[in-house]
C-alpha positions in Angstrom: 6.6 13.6 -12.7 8.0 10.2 -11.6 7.9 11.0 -7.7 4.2 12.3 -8.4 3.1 9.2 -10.0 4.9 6.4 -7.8 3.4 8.5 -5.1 -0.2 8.2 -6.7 0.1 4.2 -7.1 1.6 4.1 -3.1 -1.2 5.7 -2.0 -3.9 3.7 -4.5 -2.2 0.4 -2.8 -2.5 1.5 0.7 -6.6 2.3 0.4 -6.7 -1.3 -1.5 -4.7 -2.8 1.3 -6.5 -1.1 4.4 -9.6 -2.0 2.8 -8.7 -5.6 2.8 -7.2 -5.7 6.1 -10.9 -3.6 7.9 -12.8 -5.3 10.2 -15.4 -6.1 8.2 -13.9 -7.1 5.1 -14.1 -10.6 4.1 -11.1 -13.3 5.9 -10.7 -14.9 2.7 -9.4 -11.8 1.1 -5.9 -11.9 3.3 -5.0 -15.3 2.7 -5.1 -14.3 -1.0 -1.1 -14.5 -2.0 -1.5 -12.0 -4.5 -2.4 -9.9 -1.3 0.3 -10.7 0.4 3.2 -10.3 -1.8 1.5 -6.4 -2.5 1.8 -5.7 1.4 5.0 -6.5 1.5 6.2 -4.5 -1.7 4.6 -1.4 0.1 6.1 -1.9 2.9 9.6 -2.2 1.1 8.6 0.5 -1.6 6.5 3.3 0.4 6.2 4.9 3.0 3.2 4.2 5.7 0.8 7.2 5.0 1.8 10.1 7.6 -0.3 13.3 7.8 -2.5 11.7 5.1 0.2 11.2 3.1 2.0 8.4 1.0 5.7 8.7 -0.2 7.9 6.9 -2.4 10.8 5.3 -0.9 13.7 7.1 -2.1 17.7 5.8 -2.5 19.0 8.9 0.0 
């Protein structure tokens, strides 16, 4: 149940993040620390979507 949530909110940051980070999306957004500090607790927290894919990092 846990995996399955943490799994849900890892892939519900991601979308947020790649929307921010697109092309078109407004500079300001980035330079928003808030912004920041979630990038780089889903980088240390989850897994880069592979095959569509987001997973929890896991102790093992």
């Amino acid at each position: 149940m846990f995996e399955n949530l943490g799994n849900q909110m890892g892939e519900d940051g991601f979308n947020l993040l790649k929307k921010i980070y697109a092309p078109n999306a407004p500079e300001w957004l980035r330079l928003i620390p808030a912004v920041e500090i979630l990038r780089q607790v889903w980088v240390q927290q989850f897994y880069a979507p592979v095959d569509g894919k987001v997973k929890w990092r896991s102790h093992d």
